[in-house]
C-alpha positions as CSV (number, residue, x, y, z in Angstrom):
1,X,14.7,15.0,2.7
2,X,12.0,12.4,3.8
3,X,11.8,9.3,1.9
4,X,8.7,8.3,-0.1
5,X,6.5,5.6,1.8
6,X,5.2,2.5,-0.1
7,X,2.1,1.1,0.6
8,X,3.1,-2.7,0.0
9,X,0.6,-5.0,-1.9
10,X,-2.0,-7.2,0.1
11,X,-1.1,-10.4,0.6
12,X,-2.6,-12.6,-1.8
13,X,-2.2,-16.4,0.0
14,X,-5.0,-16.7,2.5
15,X,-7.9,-18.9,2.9
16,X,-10.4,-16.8,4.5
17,X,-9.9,-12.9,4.6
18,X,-6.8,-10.4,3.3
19,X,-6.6,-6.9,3.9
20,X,-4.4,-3.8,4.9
21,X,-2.8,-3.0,8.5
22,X,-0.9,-0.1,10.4
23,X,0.7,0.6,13.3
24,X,1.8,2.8,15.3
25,X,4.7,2.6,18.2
26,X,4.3,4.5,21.2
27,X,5.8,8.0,21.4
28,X,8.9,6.3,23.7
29,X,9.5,3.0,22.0
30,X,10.0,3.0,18.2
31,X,10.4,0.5,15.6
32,X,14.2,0.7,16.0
33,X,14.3,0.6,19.9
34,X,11.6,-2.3,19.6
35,X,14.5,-4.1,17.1
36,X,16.8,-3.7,19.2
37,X,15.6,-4.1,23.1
38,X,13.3,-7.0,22.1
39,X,15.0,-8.5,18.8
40,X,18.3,-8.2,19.1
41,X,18.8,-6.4,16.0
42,X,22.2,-4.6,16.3
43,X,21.4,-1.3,15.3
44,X,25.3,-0.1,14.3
45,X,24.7,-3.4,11.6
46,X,21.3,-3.4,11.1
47,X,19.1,-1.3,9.8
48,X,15.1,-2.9,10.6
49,X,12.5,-2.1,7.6
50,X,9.9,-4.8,7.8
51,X,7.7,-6.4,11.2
52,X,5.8,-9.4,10.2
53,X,3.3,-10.6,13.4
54,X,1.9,-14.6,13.4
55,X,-0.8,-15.2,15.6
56,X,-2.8,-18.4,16.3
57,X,-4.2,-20.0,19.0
58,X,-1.1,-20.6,21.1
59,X,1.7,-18.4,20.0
60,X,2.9,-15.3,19.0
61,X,5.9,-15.0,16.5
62,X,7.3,-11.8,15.7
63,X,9.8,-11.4,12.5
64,X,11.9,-8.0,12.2
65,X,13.6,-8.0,8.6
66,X,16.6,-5.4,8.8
67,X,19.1,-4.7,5.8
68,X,23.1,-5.3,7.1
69,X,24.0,-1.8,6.1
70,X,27.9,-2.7,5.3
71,X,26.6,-5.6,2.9
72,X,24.0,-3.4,1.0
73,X,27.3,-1.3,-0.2
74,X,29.5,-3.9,-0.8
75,X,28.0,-6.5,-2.6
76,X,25.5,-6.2,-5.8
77,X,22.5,-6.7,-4.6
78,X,19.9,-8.4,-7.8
79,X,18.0,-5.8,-9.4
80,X,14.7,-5.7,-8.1
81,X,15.5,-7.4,-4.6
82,X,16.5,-6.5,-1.6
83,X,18.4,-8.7,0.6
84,X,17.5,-8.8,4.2
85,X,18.6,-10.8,7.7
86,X,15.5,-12.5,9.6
87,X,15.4,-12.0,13.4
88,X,12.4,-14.1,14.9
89,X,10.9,-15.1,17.9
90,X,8.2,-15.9,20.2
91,X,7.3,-12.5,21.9
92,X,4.8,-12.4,25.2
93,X,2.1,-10.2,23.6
94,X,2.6,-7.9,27.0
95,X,5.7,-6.8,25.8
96,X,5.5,-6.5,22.1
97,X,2.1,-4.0,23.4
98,X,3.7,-2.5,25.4
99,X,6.1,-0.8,22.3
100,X,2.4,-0.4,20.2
101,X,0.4,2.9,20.8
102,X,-2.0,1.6,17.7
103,X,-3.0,-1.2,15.5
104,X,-5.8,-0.7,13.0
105,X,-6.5,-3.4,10.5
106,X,-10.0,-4.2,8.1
107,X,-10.0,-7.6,6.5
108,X,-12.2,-8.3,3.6
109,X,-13.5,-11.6,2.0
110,X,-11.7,-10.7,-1.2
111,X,-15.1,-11.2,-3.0
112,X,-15.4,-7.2,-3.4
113,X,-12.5,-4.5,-3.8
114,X,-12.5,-2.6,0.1
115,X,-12.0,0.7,-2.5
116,X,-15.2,0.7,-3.7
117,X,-17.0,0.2,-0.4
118,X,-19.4,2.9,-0.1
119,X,-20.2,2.9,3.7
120,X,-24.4,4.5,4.2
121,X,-24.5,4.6,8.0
């Protein structure tokens, strides 16, 4: 049985522009080899459910959250919360593409709700 996706909120803390992202891995490279070749996320520990990408003008910082599947059993975990490990790092942007068939992303002002665009052309 396949589990429900979520579709998480958009981030609310920006200065400029918010909006909604996706990506896709390759068909050789997935989320869980990218973990693990290029994080370090032990996969028999581990189990990754979260990428966060920073860019600016010099660096590129990739975050993997991942669930320790032992400690999700074992200990109570507060109601509502998940608890996660962080594995981050700077990451050439050669390599973290080269794991990326796709990235499609549409940022908005946040002056106007991207639902009720209406696009004429």
């Amino acid at each position: 049985m396949e589990m429900e996706k979520h579709i998480p909120k958009i981030e609310t803390r920006y200065d400029d522009m918010a909006g909604a992202v996706s990506l896709n891995f390759n068909e050789t490279m997935d989320f869980n080899a990218f973990s693990e070749s290029v994080m370090g996320v032990n996969l028999l520990q581990y189990e990754p459910i979260s990428l966060r990408l920073y860019l600016n003008h010099k660096d590129m910082v990739v975050t993997v959250y991942a669930i320790d599947k032992k400690f999700l059993v074992t200990e109570p975990q507060n109601a509502g919360k998940i608890r996660v490990k962080k594995f981050k790092k700077d990451v050439a942007p050669e390599i973290l593409f080269s794991y990326i068939r796709q990235i499609d992303f549409t940022l908005v002002n946040g002056d106007f709700d991207i639902e009720s665009f209406e696009v004429v052309n």
